[in-house]
C-alpha positions as a printed Julia matrix, in Angstrom:
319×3 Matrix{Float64}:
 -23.06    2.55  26.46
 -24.17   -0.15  27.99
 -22.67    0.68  31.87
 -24.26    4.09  31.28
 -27.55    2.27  30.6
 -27.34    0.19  34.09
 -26.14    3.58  35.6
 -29.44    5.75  34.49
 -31.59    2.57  35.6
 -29.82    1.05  38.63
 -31.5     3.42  41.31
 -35.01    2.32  39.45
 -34.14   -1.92  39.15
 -31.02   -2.58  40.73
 -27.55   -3.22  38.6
 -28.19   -7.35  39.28
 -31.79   -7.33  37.86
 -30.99   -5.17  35.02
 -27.87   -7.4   33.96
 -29.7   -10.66  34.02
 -32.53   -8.98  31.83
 -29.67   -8.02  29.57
 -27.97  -11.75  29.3
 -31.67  -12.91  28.86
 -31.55  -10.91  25.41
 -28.02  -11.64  24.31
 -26.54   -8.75  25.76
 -23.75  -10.52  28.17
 -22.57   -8.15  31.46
 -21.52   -9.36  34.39
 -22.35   -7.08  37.67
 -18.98   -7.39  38.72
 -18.19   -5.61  35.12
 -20.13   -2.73  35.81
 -19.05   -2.32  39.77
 -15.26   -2.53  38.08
 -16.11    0.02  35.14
 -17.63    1.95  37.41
 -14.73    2.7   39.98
 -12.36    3.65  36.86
 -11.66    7.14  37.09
 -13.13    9.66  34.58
 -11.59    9.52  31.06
  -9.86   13.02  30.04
 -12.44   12.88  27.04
 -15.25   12.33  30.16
 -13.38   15.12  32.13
 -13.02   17.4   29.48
 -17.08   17.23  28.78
 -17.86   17.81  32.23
 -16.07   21.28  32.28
 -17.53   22.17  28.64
 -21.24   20.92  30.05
 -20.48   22.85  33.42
 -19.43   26.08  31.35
 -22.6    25.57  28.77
 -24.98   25.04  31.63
 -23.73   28.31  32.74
 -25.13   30.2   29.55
 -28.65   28.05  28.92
 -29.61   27.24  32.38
 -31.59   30.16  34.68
 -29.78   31.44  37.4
 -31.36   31.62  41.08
 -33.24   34.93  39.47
 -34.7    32.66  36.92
 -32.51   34.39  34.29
 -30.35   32.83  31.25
 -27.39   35.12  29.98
 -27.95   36.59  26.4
 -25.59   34.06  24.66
 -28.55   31.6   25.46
 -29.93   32.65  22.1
 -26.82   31.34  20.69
 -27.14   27.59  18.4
 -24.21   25.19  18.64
 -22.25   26.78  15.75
 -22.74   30.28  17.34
 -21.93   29.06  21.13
 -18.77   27.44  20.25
 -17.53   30.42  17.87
 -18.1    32.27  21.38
 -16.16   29.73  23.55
 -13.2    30.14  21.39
 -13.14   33.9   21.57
 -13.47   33.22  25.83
 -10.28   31.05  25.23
 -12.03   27.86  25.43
  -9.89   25.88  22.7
 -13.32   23.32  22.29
 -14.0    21.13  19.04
 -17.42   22.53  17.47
 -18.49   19.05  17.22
 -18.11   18.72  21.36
 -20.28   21.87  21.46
 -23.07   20.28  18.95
 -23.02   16.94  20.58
 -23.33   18.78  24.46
 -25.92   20.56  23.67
 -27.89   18.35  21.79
 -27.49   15.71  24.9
 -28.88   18.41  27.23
 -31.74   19.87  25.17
 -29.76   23.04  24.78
 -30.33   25.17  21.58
 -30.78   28.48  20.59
 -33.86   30.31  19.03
 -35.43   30.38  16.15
 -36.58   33.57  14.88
 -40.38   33.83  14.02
 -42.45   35.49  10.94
 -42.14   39.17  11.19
 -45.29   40.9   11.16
 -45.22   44.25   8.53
 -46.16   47.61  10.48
 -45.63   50.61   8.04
 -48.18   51.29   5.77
 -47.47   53.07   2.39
 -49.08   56.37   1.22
 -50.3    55.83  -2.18
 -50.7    60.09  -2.61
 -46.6    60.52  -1.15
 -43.76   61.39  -3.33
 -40.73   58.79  -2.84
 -37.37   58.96  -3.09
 -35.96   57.29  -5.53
 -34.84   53.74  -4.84
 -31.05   54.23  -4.66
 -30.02   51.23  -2.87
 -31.96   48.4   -5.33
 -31.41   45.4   -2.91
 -27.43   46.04  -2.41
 -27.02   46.57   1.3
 -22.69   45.17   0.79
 -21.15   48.36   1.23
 -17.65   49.12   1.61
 -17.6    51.23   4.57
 -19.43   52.34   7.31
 -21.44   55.73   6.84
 -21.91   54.89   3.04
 -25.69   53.41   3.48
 -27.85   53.12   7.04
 -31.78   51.63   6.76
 -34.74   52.02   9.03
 -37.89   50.49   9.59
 -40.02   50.32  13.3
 -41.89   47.23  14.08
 -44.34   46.88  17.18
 -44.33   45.4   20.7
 -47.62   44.25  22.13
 -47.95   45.13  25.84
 -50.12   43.26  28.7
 -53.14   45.62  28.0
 -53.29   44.84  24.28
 -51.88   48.15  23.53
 -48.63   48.8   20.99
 -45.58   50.26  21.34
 -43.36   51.13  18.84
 -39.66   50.56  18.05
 -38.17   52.44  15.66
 -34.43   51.42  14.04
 -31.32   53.22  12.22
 -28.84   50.81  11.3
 -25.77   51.14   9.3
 -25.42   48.56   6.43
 -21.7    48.24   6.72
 -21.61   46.07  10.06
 -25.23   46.14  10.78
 -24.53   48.51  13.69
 -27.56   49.7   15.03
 -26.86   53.4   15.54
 -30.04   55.21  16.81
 -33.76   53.72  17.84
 -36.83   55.54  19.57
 -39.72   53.88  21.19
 -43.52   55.5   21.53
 -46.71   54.83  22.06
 -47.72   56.24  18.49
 -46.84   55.62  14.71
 -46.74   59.73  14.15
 -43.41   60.22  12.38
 -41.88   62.08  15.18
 -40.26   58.88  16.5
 -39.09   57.76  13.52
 -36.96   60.89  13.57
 -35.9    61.12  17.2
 -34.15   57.61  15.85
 -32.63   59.17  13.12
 -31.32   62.0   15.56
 -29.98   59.46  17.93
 -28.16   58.14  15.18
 -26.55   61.38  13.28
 -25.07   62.12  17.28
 -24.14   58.95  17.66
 -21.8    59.44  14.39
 -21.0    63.24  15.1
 -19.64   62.38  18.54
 -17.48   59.41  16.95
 -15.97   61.93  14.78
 -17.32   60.89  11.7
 -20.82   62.61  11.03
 -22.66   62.67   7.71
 -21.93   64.69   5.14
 -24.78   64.54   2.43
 -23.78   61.78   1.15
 -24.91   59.09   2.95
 -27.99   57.24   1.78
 -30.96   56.29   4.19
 -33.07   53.49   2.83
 -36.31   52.56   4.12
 -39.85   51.38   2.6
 -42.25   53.18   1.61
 -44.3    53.29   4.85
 -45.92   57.16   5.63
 -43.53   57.89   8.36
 -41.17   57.42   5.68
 -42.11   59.52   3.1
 -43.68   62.43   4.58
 -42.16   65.88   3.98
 -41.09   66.58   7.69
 -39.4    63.29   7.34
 -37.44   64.33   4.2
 -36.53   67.36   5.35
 -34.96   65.58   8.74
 -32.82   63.41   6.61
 -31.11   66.32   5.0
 -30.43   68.56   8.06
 -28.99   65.19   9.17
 -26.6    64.96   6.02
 -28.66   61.86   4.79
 -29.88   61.58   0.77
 -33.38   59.85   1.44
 -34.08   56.44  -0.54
 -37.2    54.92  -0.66
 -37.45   51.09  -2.21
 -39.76   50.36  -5.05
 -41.14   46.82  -5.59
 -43.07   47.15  -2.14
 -41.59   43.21  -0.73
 -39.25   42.8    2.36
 -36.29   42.19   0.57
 -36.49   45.93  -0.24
 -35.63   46.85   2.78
 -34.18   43.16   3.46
 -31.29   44.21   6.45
 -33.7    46.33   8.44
 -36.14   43.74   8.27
 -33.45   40.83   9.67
 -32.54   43.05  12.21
 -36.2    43.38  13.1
 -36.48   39.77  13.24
 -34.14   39.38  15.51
 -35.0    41.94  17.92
 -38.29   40.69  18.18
 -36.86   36.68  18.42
 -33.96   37.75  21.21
 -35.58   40.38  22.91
 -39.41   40.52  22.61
 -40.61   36.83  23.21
 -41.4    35.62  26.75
 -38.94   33.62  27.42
 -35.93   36.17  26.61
 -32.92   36.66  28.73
 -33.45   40.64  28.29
 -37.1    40.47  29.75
 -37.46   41.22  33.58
 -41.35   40.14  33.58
 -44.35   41.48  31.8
 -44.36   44.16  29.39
 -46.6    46.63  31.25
 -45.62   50.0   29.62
 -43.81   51.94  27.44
 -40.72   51.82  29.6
 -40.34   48.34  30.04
 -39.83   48.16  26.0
 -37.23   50.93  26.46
 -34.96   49.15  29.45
 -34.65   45.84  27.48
 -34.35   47.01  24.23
 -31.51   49.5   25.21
 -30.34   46.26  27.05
 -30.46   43.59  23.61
 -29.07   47.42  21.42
 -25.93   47.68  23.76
 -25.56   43.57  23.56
 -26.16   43.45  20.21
 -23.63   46.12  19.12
 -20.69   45.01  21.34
 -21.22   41.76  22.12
 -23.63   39.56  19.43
 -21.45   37.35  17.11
 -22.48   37.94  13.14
 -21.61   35.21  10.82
 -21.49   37.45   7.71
 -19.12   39.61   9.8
 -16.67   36.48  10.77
 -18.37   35.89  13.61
 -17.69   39.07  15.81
 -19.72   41.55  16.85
 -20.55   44.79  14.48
 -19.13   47.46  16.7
 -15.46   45.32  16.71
 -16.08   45.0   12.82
 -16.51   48.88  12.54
 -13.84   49.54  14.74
 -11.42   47.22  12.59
 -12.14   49.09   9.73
 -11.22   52.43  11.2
  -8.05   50.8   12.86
  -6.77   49.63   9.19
  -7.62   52.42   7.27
  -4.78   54.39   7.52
  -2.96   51.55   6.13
  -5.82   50.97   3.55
  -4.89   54.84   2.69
  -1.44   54.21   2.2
  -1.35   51.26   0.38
  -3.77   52.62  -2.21
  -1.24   55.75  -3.08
């Protein structure tokens, strides 16, 4: 520690000054001790941080585009659950203590602003989720909710969400320059293709859950869901943990994606199409590529697609 300390300093005060001021308060170094520590070669525990620092630099430090890659967002635990699936065999610890040297960290998601706005007068659904988004396979629950994006003007544009509860996949999403529940369903469309061309479309039995915001529970709405094969569900104590896994997901689209300094923005939000380009951008990165901790730390569309690879064994060993 001390030969690191002359190093930092020495181009400042020189390595003879800054050893006598040492000795002078009981700290006894020799300049000839330094010069001789100095010329030893790198440690392997030295060498082996450089490459992890060089590799980590790569992910939190702007390229010559000014631009960070998406696993920037990533926190020590995170970034070294990622190394190891890259191959890098690194000790979390070494990944904690890196990035803590360098100033590296992920983000921390903000308070989520509520944008749907119940209609006293509607008829709801019934709540047929009560708070218990574990399901046991995919296509058993999906939620919804839209949140907003503030443009350069002032004006809003909208982002609405389908996700399925099993892996927190997000299967469909619309963006617009209105609240009108038309987007809210071209989401919902999205997502009922998305499953239809993966060979497993609804079938009237899957529940969509969402709060009781107007888009939600207006008639054209309702009558949507069905055509789609969806059994509507509306929650019914009115808090965010109602809809709690549409509302993390929200949170973290407007933490990775939205804020200034993401890796998925390319410069001011101007218009409705710069909301569309990087959130298709964060969608596609957070289906294939975003690790989840509740799913073991991979991303939901490998989680999904594990289930489907074991279930014919799932099938067999429950006959």
């Amino acid at each position: 520690m001390i030969c690191e300390f002359i190093a930092e300093h020495r181009a400042r005060f020189g390595v003879v000054p800054i050893c006598r001021v040492l000795r002078a308060h009981g700290v006894k170094i020799a300049p000839r001790t330094f010069h001789a520590r100095s010329r030893r070669p790198l440690s392997k525990r030295a060498l082996w941080d450089t490459v992890v620092a060089e590799v980590l630099a790569g992910y939190y430090n702007p390229d010559g585009a000014g631009r960070r890659k998406p696993e920037s967002l990533y926190g020590a635990e995170k970034m070294w659950a990622h190394l190891q699936r890259q191959g890098i065999e690194v000790a979390r610890c070494t990944v904690e203590r890196l990035m803590r040297n360098n100033g590296w960290r992920g983000v921390v998601r903000r308070k989520k602003v509520r944008t749907t706005v119940s209609d006293p007068t509607a008829s709801r659904a019934p709540d047929l989720v009560d708070r218990q988004f574990r399901v046991p396979a995919p296509n058993v629950l999906v939620v919804a909710d839209f949140t907003y994006v503030r443009l350069v003007s002032g004006a809003f544009v909208y982002t609405a969400f389908v996700i399925d509860a099993y892996a927190g996949r997000i299967l469909g999403w619309e963006c617009s320059t209105s609240k009108e529940t038309a987007f809210v369903e071209s989401a919902i469309r999205q997502a009922a293709g998305l499953r239809s061309r993966q060979g497993c479309p609804w079938d009237g039995e899957t529940i969509h859950h969402s709060d009781a915001g107007s888009q939600y529970t207006s008639v054209k709405l309702g009558e949507a869901l069905v055509l789609s094969g969806l059994r509507p569900s509306i929650g019914s104590v009115g808090d965010a943990y109602d809809n709690a896994l549409a509302e993390t997901t929200i949170g973290l689209y407007k933490t990775e994606a939205i804020r200034d300094d993401s890796p998925f923005r390319c410069g001011a939000l101007t218009r409705l199409a710069d909301v569309e380009l990087l959130t298709a951008n964060w969608v596609d990165w957070y289906n294939t590529s975003r690790l989840m901790h509740r799913l073991g730390r991979i991303p939901p569309a490998e989680y999904e697609a594990d289930y489907y690879a074991n279930l014919p064994q799932q099938t067999a060993g429950d006959r």
